[in-house]
Backbone of each chain as ProteinMPNN parsed JSONL, in Angstrom:
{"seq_chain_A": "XXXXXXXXXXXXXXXXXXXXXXXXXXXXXXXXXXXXXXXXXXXXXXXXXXXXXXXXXX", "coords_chain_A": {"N_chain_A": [[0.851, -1.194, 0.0], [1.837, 1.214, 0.63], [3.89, 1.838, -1.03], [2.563, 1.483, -3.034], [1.095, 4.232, -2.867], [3.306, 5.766, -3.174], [4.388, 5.331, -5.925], [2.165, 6.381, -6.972], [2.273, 9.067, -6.503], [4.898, 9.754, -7.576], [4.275, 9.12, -10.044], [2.227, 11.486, -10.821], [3.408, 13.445, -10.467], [5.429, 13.571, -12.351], [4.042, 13.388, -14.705], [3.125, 16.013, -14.235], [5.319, 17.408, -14.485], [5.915, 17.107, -17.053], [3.799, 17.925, -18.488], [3.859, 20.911, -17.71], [5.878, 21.593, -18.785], [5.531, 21.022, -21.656], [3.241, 22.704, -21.909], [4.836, 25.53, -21.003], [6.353, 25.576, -23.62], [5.003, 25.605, -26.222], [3.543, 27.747, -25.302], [3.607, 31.0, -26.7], [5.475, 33.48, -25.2], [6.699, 33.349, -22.237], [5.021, 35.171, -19.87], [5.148, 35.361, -16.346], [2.658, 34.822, -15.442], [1.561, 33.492, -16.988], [3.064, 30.832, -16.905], [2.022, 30.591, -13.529], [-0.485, 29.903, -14.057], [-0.499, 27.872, -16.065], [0.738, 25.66, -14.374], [-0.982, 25.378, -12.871], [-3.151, 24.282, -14.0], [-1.827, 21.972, -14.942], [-1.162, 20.318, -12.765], [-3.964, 19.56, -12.233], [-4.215, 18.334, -15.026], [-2.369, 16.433, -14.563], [-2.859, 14.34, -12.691], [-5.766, 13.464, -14.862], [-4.443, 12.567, -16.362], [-2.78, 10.295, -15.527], [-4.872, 8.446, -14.445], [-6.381, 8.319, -17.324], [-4.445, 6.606, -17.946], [-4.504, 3.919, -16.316], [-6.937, 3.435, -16.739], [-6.266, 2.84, -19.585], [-4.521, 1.209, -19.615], [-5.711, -0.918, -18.729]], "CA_chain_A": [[0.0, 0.0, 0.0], [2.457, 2.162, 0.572], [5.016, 1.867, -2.493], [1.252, 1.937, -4.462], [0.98, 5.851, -3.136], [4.673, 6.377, -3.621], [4.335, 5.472, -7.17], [1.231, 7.207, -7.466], [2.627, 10.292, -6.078], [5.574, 10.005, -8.681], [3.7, 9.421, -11.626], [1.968, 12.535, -11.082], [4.816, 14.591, -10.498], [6.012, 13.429, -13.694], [3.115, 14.083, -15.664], [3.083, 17.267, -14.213], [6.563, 18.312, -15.06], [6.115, 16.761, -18.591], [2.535, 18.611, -18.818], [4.121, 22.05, -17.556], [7.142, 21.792, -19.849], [4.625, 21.021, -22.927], [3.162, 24.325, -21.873], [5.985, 26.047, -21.313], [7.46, 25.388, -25.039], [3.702, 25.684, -26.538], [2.566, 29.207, -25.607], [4.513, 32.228, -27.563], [5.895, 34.249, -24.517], [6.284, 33.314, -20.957], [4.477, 35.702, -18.902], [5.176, 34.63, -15.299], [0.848, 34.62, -14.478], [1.088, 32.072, -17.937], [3.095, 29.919, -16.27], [1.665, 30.604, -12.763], [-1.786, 29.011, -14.616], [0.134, 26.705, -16.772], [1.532, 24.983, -13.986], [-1.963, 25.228, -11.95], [-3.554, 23.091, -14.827], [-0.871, 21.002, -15.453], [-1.555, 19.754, -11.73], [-4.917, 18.99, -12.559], [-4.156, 17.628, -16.015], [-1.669, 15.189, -14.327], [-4.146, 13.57, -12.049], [-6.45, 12.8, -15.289], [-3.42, 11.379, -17.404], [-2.671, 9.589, -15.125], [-5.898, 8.117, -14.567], [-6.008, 7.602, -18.448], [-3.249, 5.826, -18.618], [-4.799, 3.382, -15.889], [-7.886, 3.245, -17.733], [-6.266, 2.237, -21.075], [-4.08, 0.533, -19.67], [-6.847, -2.234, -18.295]], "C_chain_A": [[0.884, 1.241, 0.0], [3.762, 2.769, -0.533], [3.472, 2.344, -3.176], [1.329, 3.482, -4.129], [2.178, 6.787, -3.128], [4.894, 6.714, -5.096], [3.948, 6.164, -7.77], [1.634, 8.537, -7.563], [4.207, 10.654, -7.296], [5.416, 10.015, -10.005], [3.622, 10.915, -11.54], [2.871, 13.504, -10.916], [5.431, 14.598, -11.645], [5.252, 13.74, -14.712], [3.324, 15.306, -15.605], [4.347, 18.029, -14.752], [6.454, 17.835, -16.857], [5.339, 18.008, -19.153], [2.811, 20.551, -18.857], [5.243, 22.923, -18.643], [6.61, 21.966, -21.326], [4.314, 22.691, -22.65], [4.074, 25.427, -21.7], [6.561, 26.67, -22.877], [6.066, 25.876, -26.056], [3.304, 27.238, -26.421], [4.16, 30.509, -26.037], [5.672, 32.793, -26.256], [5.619, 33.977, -23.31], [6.338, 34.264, -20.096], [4.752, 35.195, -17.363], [3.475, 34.068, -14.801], [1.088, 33.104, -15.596], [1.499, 31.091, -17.04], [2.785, 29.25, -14.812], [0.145, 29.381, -13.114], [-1.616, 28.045, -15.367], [0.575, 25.904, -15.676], [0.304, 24.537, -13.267], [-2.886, 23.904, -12.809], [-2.978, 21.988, -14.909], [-0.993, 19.871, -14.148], [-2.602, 18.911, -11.696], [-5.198, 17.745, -13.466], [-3.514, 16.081, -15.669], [-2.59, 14.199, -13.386], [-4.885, 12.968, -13.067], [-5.635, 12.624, -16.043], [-3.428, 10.139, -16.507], [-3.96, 7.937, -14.831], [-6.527, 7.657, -16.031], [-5.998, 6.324, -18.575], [-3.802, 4.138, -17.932], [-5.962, 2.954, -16.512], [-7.499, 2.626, -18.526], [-5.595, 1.189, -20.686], [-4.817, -1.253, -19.265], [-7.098, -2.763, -19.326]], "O_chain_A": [[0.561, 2.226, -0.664], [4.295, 3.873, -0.65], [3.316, 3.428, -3.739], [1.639, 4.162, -5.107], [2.204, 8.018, -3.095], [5.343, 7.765, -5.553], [4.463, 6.719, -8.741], [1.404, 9.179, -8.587], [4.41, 11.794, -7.715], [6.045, 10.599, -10.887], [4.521, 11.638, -11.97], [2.735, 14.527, -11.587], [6.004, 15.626, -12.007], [5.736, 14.37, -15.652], [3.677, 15.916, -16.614], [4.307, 19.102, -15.353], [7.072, 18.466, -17.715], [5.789, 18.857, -19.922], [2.263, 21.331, -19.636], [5.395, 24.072, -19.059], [7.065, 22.808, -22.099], [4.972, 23.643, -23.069], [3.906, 26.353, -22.494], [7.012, 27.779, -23.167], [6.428, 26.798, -26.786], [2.807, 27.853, -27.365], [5.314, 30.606, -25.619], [6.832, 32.433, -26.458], [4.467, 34.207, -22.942], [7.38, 34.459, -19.471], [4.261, 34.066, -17.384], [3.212, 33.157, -14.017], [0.879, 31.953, -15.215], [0.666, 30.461, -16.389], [3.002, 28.065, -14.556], [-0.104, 28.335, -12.516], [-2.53, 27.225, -15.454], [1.049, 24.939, -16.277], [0.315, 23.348, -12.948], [-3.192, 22.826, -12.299], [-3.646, 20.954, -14.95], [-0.934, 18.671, -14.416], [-2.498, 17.755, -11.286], [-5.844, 16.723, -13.238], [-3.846, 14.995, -16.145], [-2.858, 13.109, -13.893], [-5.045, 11.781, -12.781], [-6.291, 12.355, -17.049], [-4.043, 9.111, -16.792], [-3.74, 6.743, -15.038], [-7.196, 6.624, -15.995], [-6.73, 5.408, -18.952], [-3.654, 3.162, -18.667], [-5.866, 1.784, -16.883], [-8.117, 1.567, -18.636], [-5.87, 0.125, -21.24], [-4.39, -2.375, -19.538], [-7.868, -3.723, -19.356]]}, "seq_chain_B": "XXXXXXXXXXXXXXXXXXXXXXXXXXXXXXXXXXXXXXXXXXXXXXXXXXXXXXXXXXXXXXXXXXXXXXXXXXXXXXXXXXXXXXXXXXXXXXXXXXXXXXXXXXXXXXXXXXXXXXXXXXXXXXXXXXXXXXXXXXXXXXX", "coords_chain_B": {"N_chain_B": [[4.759, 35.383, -54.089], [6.351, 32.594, -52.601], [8.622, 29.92, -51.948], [7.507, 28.238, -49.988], [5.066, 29.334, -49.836], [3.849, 28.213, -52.608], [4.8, 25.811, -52.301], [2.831, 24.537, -50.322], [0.667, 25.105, -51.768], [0.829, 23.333, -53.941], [0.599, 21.287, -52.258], [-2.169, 21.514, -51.38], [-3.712, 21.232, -53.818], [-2.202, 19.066, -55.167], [-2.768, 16.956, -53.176], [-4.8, 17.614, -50.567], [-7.102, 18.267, -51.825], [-7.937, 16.084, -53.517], [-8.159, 14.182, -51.018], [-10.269, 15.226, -49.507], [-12.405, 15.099, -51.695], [-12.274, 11.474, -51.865], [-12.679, 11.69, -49.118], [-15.356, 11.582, -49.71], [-16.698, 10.103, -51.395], [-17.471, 6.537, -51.976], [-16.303, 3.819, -50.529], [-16.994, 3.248, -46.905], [-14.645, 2.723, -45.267], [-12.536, 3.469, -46.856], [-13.37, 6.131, -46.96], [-12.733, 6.91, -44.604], [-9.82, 6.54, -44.567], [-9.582, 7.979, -46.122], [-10.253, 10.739, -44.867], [-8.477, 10.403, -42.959], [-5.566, 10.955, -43.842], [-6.815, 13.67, -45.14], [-6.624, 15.282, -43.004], [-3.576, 14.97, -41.632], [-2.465, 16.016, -44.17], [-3.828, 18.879, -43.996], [-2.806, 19.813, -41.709], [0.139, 20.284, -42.874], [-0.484, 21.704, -44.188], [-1.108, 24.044, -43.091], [1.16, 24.081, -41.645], [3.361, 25.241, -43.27], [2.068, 27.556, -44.503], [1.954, 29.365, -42.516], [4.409, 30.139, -42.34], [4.882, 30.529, -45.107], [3.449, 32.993, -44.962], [4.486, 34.313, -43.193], [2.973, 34.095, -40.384], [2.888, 33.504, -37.248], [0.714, 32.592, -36.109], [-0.266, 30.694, -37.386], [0.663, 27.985, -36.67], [-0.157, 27.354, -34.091], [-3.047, 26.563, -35.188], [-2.171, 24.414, -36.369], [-1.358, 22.755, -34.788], [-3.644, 22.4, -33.192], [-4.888, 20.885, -35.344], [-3.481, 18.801, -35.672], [-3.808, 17.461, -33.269], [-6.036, 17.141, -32.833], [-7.267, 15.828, -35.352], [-6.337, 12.648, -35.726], [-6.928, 11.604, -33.501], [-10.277, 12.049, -33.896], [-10.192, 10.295, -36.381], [-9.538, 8.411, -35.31], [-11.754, 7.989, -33.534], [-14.115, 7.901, -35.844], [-13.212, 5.215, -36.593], [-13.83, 3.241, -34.315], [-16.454, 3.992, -34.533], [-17.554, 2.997, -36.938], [-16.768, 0.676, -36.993], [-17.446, -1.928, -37.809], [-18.748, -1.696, -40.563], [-16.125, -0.551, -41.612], [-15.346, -2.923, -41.629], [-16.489, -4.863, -43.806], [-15.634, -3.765, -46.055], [-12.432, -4.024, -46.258], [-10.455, -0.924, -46.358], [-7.461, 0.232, -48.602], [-4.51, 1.292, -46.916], [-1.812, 2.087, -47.689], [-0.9, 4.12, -48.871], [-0.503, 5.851, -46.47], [0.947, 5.627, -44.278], [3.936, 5.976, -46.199], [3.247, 8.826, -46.544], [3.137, 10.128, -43.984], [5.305, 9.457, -42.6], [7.475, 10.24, -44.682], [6.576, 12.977, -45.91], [5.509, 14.093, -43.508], [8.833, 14.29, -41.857], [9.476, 15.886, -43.776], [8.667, 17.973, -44.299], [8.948, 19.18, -41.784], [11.505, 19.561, -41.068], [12.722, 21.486, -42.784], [11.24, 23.563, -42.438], [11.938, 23.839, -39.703], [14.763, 24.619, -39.772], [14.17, 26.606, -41.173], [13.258, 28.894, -39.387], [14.672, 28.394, -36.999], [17.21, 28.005, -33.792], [15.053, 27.736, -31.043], [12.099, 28.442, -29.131], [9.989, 28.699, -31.256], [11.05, 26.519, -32.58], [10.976, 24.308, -31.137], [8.19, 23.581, -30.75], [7.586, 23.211, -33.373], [8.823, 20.974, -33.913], [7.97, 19.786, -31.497], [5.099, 19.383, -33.005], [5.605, 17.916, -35.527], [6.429, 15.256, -34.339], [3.752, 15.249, -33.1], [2.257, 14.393, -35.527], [3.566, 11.893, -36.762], [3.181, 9.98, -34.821], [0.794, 10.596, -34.075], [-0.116, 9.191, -36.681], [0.676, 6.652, -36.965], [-0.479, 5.296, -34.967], [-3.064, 5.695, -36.261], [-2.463, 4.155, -38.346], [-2.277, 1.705, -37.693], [-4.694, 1.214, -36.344], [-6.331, 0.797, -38.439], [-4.966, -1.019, -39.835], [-6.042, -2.674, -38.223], [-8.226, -2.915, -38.468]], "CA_chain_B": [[4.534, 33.778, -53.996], [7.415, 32.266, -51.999], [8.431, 28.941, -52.193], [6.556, 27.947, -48.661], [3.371, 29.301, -50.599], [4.199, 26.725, -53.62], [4.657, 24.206, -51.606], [1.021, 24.652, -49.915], [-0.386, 25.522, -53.118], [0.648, 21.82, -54.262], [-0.199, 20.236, -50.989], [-3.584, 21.398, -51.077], [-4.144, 21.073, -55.226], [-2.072, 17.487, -55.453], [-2.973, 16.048, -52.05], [-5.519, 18.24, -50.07], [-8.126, 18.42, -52.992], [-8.177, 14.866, -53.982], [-8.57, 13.548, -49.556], [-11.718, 15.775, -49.556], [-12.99, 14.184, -52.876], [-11.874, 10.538, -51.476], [-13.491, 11.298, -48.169], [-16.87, 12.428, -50.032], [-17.038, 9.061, -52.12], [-16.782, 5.594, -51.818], [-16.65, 3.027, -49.131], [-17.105, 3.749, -45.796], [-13.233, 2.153, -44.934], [-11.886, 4.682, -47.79], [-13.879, 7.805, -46.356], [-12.151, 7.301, -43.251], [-8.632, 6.697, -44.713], [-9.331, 9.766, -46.664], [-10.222, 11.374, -43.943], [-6.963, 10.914, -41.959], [-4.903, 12.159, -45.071], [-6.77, 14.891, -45.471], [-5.674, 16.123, -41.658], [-2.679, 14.889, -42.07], [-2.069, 17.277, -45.067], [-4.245, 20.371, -43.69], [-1.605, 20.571, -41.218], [1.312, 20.408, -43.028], [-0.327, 22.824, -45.531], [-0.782, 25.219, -41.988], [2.413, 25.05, -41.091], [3.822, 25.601, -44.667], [1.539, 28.69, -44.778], [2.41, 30.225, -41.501], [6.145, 30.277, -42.914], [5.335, 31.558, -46.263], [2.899, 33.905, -44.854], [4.99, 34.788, -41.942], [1.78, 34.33, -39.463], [3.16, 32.34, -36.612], [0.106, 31.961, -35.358], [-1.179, 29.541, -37.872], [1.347, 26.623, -36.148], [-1.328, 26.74, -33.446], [-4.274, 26.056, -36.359], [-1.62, 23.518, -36.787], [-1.374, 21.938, -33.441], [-5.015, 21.635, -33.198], [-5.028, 19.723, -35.539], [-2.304, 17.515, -35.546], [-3.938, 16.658, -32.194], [-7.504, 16.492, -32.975], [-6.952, 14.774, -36.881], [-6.038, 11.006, -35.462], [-8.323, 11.539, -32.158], [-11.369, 12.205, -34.502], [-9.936, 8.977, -37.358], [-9.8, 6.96, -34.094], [-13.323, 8.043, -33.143], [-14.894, 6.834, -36.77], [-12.697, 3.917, -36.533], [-14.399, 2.969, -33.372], [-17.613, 3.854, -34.267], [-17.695, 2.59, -38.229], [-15.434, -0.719, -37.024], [-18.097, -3.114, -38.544], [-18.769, -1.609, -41.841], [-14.688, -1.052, -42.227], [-14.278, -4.823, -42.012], [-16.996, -5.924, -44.837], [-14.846, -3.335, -47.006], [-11.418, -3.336, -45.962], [-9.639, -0.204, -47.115], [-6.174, 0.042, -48.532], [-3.786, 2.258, -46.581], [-0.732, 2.086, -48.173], [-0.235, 5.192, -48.995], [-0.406, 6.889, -45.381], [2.844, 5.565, -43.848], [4.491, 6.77, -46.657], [2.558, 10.545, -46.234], [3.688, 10.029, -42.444], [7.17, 8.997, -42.622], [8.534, 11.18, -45.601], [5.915, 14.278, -45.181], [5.674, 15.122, -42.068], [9.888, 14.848, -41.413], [10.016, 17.147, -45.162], [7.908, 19.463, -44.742], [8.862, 20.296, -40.562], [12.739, 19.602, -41.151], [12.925, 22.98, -43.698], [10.931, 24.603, -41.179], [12.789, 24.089, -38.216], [15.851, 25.076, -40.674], [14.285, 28.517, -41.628], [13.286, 29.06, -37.655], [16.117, 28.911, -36.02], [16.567, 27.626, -33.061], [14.1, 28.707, -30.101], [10.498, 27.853, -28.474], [9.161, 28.139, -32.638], [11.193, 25.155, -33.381], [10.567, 23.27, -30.318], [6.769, 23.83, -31.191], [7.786, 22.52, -34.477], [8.999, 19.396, -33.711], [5.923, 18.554, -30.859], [3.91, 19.403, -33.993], [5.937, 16.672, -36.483], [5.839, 14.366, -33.12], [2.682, 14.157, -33.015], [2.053, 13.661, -36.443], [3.932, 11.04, -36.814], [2.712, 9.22, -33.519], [-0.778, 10.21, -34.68], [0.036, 8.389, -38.165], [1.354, 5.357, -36.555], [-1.571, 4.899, -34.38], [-4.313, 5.556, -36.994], [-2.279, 3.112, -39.322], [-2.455, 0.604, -37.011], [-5.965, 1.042, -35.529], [-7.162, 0.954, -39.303], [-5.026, -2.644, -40.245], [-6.719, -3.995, -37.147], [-10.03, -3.031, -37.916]], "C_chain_B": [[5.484, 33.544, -54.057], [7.289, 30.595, -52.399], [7.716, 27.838, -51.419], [5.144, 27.774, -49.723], [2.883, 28.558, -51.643], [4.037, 25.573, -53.109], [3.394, 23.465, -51.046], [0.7, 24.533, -50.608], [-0.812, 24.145, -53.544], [0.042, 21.163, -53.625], [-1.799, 20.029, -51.352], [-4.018, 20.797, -52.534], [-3.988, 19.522, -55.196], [-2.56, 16.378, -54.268], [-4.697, 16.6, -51.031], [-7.482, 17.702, -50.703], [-8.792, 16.982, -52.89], [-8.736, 13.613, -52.447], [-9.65, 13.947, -49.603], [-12.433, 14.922, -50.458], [-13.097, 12.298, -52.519], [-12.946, 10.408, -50.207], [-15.219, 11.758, -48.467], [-17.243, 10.962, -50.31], [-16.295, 7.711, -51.754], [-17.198, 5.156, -50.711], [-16.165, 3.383, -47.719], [-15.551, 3.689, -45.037], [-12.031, 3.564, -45.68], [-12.162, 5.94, -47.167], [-13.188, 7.904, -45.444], [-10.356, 7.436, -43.158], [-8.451, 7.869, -45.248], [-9.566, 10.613, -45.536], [-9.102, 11.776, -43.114], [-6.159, 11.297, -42.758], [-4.712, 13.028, -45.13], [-6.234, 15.587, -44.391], [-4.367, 16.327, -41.629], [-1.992, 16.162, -42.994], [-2.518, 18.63, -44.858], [-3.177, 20.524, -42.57], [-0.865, 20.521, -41.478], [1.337, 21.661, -43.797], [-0.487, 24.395, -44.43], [0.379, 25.806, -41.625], [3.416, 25.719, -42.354], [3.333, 27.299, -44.903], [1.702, 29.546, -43.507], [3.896, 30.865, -41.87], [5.834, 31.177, -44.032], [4.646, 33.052, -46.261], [3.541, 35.197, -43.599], [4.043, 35.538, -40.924], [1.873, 33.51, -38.578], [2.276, 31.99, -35.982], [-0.592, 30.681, -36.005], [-0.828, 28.152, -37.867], [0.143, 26.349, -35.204], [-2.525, 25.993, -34.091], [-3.449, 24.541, -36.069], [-1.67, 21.932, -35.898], [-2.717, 21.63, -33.13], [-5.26, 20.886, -33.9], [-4.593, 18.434, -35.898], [-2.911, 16.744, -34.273], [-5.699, 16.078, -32.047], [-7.809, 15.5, -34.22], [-6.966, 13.637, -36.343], [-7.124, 10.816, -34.411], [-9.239, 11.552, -33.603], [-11.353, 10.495, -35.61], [-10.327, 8.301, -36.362], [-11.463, 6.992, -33.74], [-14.605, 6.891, -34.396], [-14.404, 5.769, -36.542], [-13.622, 3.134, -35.811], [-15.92, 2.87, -33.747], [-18.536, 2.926, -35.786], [-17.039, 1.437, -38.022], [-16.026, -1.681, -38.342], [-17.982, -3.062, -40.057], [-17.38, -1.321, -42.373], [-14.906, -2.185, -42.617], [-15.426, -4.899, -43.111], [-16.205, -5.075, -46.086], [-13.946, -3.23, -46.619], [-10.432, -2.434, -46.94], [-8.028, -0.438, -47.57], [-5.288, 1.287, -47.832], [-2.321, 2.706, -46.921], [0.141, 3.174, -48.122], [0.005, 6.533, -47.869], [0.714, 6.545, -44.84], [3.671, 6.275, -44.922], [4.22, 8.374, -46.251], [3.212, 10.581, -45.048], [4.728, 10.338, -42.247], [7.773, 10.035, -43.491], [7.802, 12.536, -45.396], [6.14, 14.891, -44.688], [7.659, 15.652, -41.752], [10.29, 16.002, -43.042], [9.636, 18.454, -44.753], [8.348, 20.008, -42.824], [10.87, 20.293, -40.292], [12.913, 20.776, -41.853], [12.59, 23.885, -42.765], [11.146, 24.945, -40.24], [14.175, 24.965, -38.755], [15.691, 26.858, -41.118], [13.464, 29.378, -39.991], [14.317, 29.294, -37.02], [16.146, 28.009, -34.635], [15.856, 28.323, -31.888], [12.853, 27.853, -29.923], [10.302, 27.478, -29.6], [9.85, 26.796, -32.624], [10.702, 23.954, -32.244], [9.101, 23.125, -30.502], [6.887, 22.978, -32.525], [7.749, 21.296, -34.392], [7.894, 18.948, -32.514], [5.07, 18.418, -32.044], [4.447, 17.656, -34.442], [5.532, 15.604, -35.208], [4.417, 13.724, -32.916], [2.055, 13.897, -33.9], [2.289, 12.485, -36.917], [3.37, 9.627, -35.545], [1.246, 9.206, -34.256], [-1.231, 9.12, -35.896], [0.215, 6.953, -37.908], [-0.294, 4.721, -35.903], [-3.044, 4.753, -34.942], [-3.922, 4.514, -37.795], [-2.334, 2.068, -38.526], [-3.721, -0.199, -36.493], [-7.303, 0.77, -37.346], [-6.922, -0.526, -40.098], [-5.877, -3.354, -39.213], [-8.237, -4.116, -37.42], [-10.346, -2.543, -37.157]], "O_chain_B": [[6.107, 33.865, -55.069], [6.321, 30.058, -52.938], [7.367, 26.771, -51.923], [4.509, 26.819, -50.17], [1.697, 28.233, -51.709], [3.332, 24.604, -53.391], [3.025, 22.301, -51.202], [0.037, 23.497, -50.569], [-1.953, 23.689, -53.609], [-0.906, 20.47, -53.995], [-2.457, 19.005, -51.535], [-4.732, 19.798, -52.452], [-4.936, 18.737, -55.193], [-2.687, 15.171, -54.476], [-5.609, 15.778, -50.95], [-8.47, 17.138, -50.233], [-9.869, 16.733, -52.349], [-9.404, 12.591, -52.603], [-10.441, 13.021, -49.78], [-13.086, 13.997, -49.977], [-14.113, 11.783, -52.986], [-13.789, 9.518, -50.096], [-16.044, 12.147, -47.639], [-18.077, 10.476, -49.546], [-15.126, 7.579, -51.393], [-18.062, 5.636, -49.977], [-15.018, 3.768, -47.492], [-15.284, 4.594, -44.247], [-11.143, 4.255, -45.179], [-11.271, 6.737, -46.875], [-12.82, 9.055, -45.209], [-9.69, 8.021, -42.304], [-7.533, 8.663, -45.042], [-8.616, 11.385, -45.403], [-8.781, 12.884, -42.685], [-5.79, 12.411, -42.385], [-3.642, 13.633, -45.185], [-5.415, 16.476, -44.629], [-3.859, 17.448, -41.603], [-1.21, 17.021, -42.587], [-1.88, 19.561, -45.35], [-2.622, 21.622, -42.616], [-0.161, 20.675, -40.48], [2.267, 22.417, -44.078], [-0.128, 25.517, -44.786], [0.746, 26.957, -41.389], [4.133, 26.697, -42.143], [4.093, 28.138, -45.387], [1.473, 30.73, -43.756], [4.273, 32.007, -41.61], [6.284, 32.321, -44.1], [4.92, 33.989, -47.011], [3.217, 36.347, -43.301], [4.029, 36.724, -40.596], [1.103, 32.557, -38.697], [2.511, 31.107, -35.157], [-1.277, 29.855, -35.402], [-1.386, 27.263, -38.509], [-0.54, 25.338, -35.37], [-2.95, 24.943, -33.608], [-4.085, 23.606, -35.582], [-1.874, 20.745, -36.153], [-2.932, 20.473, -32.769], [-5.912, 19.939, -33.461], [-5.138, 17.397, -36.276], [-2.632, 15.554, -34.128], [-6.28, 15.149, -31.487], [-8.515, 14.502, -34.075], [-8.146, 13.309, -36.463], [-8.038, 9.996, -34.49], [-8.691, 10.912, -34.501], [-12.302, 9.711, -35.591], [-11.349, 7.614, -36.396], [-12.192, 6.0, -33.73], [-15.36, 5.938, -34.205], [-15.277, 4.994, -36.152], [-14.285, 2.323, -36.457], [-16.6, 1.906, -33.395], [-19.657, 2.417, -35.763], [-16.588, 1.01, -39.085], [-15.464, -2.041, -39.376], [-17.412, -3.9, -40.756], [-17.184, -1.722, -43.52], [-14.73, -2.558, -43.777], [-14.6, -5.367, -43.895], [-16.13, -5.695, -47.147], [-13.894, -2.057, -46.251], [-9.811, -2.854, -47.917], [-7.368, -1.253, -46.925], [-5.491, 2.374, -48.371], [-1.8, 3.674, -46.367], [1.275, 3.323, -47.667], [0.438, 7.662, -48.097], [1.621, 7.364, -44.987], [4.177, 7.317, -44.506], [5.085, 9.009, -45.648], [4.179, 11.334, -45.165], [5.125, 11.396, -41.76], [8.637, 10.739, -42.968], [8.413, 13.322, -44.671], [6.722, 15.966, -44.835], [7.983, 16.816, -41.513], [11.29, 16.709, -43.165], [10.123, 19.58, -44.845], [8.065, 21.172, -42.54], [11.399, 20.976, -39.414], [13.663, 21.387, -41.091], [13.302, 24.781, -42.31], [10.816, 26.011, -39.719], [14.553, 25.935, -38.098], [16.461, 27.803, -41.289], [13.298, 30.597, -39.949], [14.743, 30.354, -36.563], [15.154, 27.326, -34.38], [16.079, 29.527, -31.759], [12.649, 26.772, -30.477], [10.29, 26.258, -29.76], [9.068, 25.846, -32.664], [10.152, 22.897, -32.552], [8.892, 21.94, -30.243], [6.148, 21.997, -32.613], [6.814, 20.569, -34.727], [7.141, 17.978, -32.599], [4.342, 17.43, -32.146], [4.007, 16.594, -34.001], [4.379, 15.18, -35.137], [3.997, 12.585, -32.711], [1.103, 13.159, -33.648], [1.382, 11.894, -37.503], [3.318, 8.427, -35.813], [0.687, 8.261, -34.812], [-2.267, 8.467, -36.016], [-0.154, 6.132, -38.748], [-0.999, 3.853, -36.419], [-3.953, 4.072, -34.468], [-4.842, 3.764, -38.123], [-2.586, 1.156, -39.314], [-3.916, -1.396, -36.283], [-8.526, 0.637, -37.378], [-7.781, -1.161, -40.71], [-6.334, -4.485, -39.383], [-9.108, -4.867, -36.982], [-11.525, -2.631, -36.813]]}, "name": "protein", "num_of_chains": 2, "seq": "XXXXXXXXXXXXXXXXXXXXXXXXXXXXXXXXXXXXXXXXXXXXXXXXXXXXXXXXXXXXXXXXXXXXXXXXXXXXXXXXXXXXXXXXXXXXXXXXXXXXXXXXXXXXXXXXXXXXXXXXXXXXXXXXXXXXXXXXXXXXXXXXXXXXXXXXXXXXXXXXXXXXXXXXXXXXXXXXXXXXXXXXXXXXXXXXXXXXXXXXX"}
C-alpha cells in the first residue's frame, strides 16, 4: 500500500513536469501569471493522465 | 509567392483536394482513410503557410489539428469498425505521407526558424504527427 501511493505520487509529479514543460514550449511568450496558470492546470491535467493511462491501460 | 506558398499551393491542389474528394465518395473504410490524409495534409499545408505567410500563429491552427486529426480517425474507426471490415480499405499510402511528409515538410521549417520555443513547437507538432500516423495506421489494419 504504501510503495502503491509512492508510485502514485511520482507518476503525477512526472506528468506534471512533462505537462508544464509542454506548456511552457507551446505558448509564444512566458508571462510569469502564464506559467503561474500553466503549472496550476498542469496539476490537474496530471491527475487525469494519469488516470487515463490506468484506464487504457486495463 | 514564396516557395513555402508553392509548396502549400501543391499540398492542397495534389494532395488536399483529392482527400476531400476521397473522403466524399466511396466506401465507408476509404472515407475514413481519406479522412486521416486529409488532416494529415491540412496541417502540413498550416504550417507551410504560416512560414510563407509569416503568421506564426497559424502553427497553433496547426497543433489543433495535428492533435484532434487522429483523435477524430480513431473516433470513426471505433464507431464505423463493422462496416470497415466488410470493405477493408487500402492504406498504403499513409505511412508513406507520415514517414517522408511530415519529417520534409517540418525539417525545412525548423531550418528557416532557427533555433528557439518556434522550433521546439515545431517538432511537438511533427511528433505528433507522426505518432498520430502510426496509431491511426495501425488502428485501421486492425479493424
Amino acid at each position: 500500500m504504501r510503495s502503491g501511493a509512492a508510485a502514485a505520487a511520482a507518476e503525477i509529479l512526472l506528468w506534471w513536469a512533462a505537462l508544464t514543460a509542454l506548456w511552457a514550449v507551446l505558448i509564444s511568450a512566458p508571462d510569469p501569471l502564464d506559467l503561474e496558470i500553466g503549472t496550476a492546470a498542469a496539476l490537474l491535467t496530471a491527475f487525469a493522465a494519469r488516470a487515463a493511462r490506468r484506464a487504457a491501460a486495463r | 509567392m514564396n516557395g513555402w506558398l508553392a509548396a502549400a499551393c501543391a499540398l492542397v491542389v495534389g494532395g488536399l483536394g483529392p482527400s476531400l474528394w476521397g473522403a466524399a465518395r466511396g466506401t465507408t473504410g476509404r472515407r475514413v482513410v481519406a479522412q486521416n490524409m486529409a488532416t494529415l495534409l491540412l496541417c502540413l499545408v498550416l504550417l507551410l503557410l504560416a512560414q510563407g505567410y509569416g503568421r506564426p500563429s497559424y502553427t497553433d491552427l496547426a497543433l489543433v489539428v495535428c492533435v484532434l486529426g487522429p483523435a477524430g480517425t480513431l473516433v470513426y474507426i471505433r464507431l464505423l469498425g463493422e462496416e470497415i471490415e466488410k470493405h477493408p480499405p487500402g492504406a498504403r499510402l499513409l505511412t508513406p505521407a507520415v514517414t517522408i511528409g511530415a519529417p520534409a515538410t517540418v525539417v525545412p521549417l525548423c531550418v528557416a526558424t532557427g533555433p528557439g520555443r518556434a522550433m521546439a513547437k515545431l517538432l511537438v507538432i511533427g511528433a505528433l504527427l507522426v505518432a498520430g500516423g502510426l496509431v491511426t495506421t495501425r488502428a485501421l489494419r486492425r479493424g
